[in-house]
VOPANU-549150 format. One record per residue (C-alpha): residue in three letters; x, y, z. Coordinates in nm, 3 decimals, padded with zeros to 5 digits, m for minus. Example, Ala and Ser with C-alpha at 12.3 -4.5 7.8 and 13.67 -1.06 7.14 Angstrom:
residues 2
r; x; y; z
ALA; 01.230; m00.450; 00.780
SER; 01.367; m00.106; 00.714
end
This chain:
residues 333
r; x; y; z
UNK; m07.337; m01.206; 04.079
UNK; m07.200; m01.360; 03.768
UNK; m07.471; m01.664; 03.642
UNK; m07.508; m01.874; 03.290
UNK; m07.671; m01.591; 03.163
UNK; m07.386; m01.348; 03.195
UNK; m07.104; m01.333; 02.937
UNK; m06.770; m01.495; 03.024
UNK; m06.638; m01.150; 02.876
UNK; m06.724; m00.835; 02.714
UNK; m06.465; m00.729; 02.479
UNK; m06.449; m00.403; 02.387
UNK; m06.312; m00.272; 02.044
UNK; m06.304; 00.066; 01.920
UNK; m06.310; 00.200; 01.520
UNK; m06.315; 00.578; 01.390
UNK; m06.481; 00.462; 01.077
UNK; m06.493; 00.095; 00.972
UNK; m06.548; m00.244; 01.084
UNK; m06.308; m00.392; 00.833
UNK; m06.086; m00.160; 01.078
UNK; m06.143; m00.441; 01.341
UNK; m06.215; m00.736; 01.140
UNK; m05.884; m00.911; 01.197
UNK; m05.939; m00.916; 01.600
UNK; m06.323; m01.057; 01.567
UNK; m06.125; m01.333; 01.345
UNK; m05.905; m01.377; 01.613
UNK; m06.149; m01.422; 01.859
UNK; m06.345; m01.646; 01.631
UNK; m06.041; m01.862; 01.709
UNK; m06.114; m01.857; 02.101
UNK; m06.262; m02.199; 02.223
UNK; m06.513; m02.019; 02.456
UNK; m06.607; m01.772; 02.192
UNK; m06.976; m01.841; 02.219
UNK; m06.898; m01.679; 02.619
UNK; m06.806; m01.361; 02.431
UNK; m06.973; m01.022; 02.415
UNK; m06.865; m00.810; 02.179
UNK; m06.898; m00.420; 02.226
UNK; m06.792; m00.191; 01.889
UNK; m06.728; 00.118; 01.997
UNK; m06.770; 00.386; 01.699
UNK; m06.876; 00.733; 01.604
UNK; m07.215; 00.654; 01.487
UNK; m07.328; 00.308; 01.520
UNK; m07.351; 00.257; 01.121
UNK; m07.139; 00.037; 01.023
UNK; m07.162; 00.004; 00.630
UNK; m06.903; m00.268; 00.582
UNK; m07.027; m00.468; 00.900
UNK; m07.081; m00.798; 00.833
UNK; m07.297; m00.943; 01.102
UNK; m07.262; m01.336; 00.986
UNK; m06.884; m01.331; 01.145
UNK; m07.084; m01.230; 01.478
UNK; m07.267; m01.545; 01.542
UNK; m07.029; m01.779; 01.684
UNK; m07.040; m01.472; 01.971
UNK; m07.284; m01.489; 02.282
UNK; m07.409; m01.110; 02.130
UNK; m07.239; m00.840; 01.975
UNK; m07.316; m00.475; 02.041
UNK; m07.219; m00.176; 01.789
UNK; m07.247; 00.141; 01.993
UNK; m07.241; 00.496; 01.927
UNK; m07.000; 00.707; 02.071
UNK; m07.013; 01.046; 01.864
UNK; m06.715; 01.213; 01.778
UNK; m06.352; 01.074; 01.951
UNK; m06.226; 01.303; 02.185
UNK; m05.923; 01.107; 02.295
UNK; m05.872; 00.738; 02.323
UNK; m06.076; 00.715; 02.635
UNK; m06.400; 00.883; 02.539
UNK; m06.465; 00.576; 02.310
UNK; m06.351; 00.308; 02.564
UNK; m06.562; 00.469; 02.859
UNK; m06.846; 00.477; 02.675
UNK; m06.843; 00.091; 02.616
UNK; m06.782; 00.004; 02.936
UNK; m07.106; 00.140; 03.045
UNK; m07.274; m00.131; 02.734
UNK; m07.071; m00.405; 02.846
UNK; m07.268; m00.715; 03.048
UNK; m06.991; m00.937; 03.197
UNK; m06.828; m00.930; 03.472
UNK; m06.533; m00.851; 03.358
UNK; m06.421; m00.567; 03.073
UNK; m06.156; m00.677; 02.828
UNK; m06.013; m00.380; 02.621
UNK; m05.866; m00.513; 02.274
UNK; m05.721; m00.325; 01.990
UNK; m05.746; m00.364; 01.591
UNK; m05.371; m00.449; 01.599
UNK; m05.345; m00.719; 01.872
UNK; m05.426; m01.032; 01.819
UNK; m05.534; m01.280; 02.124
UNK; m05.361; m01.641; 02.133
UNK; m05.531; m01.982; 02.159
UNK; m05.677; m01.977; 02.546
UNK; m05.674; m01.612; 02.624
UNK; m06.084; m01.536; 02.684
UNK; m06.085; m01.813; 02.918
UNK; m05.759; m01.706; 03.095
UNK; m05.859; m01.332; 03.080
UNK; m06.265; m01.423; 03.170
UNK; m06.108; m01.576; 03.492
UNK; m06.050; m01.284; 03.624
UNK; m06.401; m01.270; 03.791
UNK; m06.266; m01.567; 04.036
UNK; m05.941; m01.387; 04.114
UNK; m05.859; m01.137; 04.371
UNK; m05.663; m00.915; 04.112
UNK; m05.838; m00.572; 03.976
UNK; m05.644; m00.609; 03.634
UNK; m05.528; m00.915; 03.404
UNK; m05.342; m00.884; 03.054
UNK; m05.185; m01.124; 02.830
UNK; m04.766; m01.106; 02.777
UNK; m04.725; m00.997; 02.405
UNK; m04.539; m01.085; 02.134
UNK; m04.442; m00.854; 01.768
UNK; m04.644; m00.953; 01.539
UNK; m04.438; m00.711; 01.241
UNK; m04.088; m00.733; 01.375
UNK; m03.816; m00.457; 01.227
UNK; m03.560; m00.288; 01.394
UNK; m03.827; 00.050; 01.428
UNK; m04.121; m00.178; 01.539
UNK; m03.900; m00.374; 01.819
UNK; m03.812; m00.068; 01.932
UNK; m04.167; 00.073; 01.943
UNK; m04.258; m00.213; 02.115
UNK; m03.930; m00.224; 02.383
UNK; m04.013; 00.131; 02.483
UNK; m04.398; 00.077; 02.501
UNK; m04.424; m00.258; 02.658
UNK; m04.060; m00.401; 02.767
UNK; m04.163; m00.567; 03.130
UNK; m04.481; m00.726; 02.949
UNK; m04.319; m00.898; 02.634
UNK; m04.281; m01.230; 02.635
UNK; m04.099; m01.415; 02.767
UNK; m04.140; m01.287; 03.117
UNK; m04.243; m01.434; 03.413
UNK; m04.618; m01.445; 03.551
UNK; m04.639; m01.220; 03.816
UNK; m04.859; m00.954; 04.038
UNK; m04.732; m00.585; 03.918
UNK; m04.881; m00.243; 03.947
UNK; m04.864; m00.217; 03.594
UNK; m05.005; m00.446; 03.281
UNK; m04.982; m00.325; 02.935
UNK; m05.213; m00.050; 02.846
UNK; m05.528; m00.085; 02.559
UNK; m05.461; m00.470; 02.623
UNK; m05.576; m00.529; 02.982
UNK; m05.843; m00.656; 03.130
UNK; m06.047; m00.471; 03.470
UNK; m06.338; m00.590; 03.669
UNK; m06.646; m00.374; 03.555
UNK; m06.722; m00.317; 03.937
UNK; m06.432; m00.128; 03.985
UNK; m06.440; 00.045; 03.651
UNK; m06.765; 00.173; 03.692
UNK; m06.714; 00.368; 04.009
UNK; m06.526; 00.596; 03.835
UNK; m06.843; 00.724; 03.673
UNK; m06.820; 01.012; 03.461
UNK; m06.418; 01.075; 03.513
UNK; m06.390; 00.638; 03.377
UNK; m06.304; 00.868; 03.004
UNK; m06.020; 01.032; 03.218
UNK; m05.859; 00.784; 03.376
UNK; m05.897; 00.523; 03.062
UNK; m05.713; 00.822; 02.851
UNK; m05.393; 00.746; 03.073
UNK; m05.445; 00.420; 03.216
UNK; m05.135; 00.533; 03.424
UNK; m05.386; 00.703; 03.633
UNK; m05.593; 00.410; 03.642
UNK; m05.378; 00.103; 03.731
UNK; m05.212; 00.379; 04.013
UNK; m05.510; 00.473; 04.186
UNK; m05.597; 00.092; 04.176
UNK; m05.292; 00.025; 04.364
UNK; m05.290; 00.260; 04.590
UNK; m05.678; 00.178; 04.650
UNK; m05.518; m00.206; 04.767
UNK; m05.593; m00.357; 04.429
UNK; m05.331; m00.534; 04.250
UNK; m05.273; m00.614; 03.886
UNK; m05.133; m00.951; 03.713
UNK; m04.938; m01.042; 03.417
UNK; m05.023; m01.393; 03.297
UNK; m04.753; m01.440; 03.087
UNK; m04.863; m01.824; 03.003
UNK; m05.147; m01.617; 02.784
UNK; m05.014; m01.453; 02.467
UNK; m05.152; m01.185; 02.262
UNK; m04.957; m01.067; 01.929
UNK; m04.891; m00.718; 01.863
UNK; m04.856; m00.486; 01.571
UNK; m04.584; m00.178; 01.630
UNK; m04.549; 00.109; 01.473
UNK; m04.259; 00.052; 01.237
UNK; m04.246; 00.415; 01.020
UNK; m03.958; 00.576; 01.188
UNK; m04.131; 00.936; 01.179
UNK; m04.442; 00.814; 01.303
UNK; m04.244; 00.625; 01.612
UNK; m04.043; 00.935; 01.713
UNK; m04.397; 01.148; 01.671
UNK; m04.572; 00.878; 01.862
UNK; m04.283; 00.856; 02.162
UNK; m04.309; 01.235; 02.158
UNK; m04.689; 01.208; 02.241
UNK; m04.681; 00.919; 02.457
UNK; m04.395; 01.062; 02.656
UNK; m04.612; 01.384; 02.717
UNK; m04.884; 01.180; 02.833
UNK; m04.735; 00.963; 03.033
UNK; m04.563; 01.193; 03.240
UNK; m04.905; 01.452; 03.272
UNK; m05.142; 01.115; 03.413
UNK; m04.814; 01.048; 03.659
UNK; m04.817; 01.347; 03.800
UNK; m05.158; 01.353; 03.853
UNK; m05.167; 01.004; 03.955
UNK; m04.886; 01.086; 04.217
UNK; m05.012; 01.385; 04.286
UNK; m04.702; 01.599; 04.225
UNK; m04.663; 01.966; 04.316
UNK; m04.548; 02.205; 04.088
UNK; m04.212; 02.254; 04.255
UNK; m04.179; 01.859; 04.180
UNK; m04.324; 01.884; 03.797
UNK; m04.032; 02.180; 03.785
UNK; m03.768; 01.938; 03.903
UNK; m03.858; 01.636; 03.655
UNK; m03.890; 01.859; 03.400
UNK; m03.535; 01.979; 03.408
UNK; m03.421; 01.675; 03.476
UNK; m03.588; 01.511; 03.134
UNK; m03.212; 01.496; 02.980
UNK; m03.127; 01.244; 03.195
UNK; m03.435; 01.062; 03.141
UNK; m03.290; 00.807; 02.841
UNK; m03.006; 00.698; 03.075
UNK; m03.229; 00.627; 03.359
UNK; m03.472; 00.406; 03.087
UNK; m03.132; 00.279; 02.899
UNK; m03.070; m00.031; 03.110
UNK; m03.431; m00.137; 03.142
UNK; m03.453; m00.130; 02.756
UNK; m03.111; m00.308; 02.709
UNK; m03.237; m00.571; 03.027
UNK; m03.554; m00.638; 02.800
UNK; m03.368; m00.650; 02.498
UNK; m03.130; m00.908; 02.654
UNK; m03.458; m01.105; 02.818
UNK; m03.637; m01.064; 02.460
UNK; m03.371; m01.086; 02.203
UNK; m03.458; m00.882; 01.891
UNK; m03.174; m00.885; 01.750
UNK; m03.194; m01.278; 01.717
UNK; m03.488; m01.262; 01.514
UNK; m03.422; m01.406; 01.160
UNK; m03.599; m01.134; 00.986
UNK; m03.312; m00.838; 01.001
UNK; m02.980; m01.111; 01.185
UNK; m02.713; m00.849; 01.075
UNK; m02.536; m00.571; 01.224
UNK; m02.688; m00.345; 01.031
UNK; m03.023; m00.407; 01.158
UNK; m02.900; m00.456; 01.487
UNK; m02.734; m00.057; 01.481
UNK; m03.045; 00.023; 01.319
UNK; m03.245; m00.111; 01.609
UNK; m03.030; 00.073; 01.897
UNK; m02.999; 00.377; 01.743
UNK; m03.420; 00.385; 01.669
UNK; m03.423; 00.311; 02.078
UNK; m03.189; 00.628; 02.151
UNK; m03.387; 00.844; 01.959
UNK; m03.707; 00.727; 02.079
UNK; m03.602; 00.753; 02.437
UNK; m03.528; 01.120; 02.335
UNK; m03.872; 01.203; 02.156
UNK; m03.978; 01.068; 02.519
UNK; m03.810; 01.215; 02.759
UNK; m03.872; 01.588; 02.516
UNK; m04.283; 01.462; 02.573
UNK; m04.196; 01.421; 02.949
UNK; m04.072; 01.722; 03.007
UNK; m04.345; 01.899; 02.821
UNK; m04.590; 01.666; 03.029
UNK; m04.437; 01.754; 03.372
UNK; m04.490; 02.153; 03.277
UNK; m04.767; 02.212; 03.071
UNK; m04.982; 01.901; 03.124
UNK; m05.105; 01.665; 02.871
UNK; m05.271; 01.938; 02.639
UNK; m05.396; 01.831; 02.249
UNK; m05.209; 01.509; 02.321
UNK; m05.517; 01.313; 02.398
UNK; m05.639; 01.408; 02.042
UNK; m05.335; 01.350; 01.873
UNK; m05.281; 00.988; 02.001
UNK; m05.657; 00.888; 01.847
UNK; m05.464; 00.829; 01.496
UNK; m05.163; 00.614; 01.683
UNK; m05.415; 00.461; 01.847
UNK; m05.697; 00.375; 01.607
UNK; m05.511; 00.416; 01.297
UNK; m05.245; 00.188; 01.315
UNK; m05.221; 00.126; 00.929
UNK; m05.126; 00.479; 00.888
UNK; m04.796; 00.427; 01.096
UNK; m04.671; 00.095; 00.943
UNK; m04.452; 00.009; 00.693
UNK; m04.595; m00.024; 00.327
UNK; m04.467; m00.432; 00.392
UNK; m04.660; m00.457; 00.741
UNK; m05.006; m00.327; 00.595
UNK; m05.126; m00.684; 00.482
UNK; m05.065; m00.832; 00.869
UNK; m05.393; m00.550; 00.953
UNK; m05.595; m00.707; 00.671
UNK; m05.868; m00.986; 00.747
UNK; m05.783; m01.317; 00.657
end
């Protein structure tokens, strides 16, 4: 039972090496009007943190720097927190998304809700015909606008879960977390239900390097489609079929992309209004559903494999997959 004792939240970030890494979410959160409901949980290789600078931690109910050893994938890290974390309810954040003005108490309600999951819609933070598409093919049903709405899917890394739940996965909580296909799935098919609430916002930063999208899609894509065959538990005749059926992959995501385009409008965004920028933006999406469906179909037959450990850079190391122009939106204010 939740009391006044209890955090409203425990947010959980996660750094390979520094906490300037993470310094622009804590600002953000500094922003939240119930930050002093917050716990904060740092999730890092070894808990010292040379650059930390504990005064931006005491507007915070308590902040917690934990050691995780070495990353194995993106899960290991996030698992590990969970099991620190003191509220009711488990919020996982990222160093390049940026909660809006009301989101810990909108996300904190959870606890009084019958849902299992709760995420913010999300806007782009760095937009550019590469980074729209990044974020189209990533998180189309969840950027805003959209409509609030119960779905068996909320955007990954950004959701929040009731600890109850995520804590009877015990030891396999680093596998499912890894793929939070796997998660959300056996959620719903346990009776749970996720929900957007699309009135909250959170601001994202994409990937906007064009190799390091069509590298990142690749990985994703393989993934994606290992955790949904395991989270559908698919036979091997049925991995066999998807599998050769990965070229028609891009036509069966085409019209989704194109509806979310249409819902979203990139191409009206005053930063690249040309047709140049608009071709540029379209022909990034056809080659990143592509690098995708080539990740699926290596997914479907040979499992997820070094994936895990490739995605930690995509991941954690966002600055390393932006554009020289996007780097200063990652800095601290």
């Amino acid at each position: 039972m939740s009391d006044d004792l209890t955090p409203l939240l425990s947010v959980i970030l996660v750094t390979p090496n520094t906490y300037r890494r993470v310094r622009k979410t804590i600002q953000s959160l500094q922003k939240q009007s119930a930050r002093g409901q917050l716990e904060i949980v740092i999730a890092t290789p070894s808990r010292d943190l040379a650059d930390a600078l504990p005064e931006d931690w005491k507007c915070f109910r308590n902040v917690k720097v934990v050691s995780t050893g070495p990353f194995r994938n993106t899960g290991h890290p996030r698992a590990v927190a969970v099991s620190h974390a003191s509220s009711d309810v488990v919020a996982f954040a990222e160093d390049h998304c940026f909660p809006q003005a009301g989101w810990a108490e909108c996300i904190g309600g959870l606890r009084h809700l019958p849902w299992a999951a709760i995420s913010p819609a999300l806007e782009n933070e760095n937009p550019s015909p590469v980074s729209w598409a990044d974020f189209l093919l990533n998180f189309g049903p969840a950027v805003a606008p959209t409509n609030a709405r119960t779905t068996d899917y909320t955007p990954w890394h950004n959701t929040a879960y009731k600890r109850e739940l995520l804590r009877e996965y015990g030891e396999k909580l680093e596998h499912m977390l890894e793929v939070e296909i796997r998660l959300q799935q056996d959620l719903v098919q346990r009776g749970h239900q996720c929900y957007l609430a699309a009135e909250t916002r959170a601001r994202h930063i994409n990937i906007s390097r064009l190799r390091s999208f069509l590298s990142g899609q690749f990985v994703g894509g393989r993934i994606y489609s290992a955790g949904r065959a395991e989270a559908f538990h698919w036979n091997i005749w049925k991995r066999l079929l998807y599998s050769a059926g990965s070229p028609l992959i891009p036509l069966v995501r085409f019209p989704r992309v194109l509806g979310d385009a249409q819902r979203t409008k990139p191409a009206g965004d005053n930063t690249w209004n040309n047709a140049w920028d608009n071709a540029r933006f379209w022909i990034a999406c056809a080659a990143g559903l592509a690098a995708s469906a080539g990740g699926e179909a290596v997914g479907y037959l040979a499992g997820a494999g070094g994936a895990g450990r490739d995605r930690i850079s995509f991941e954690f190391e966002r600055h390393l997959h932006v554009r020289k122009s996007d780097l200063a939106l990652l800095d601290p204010e």
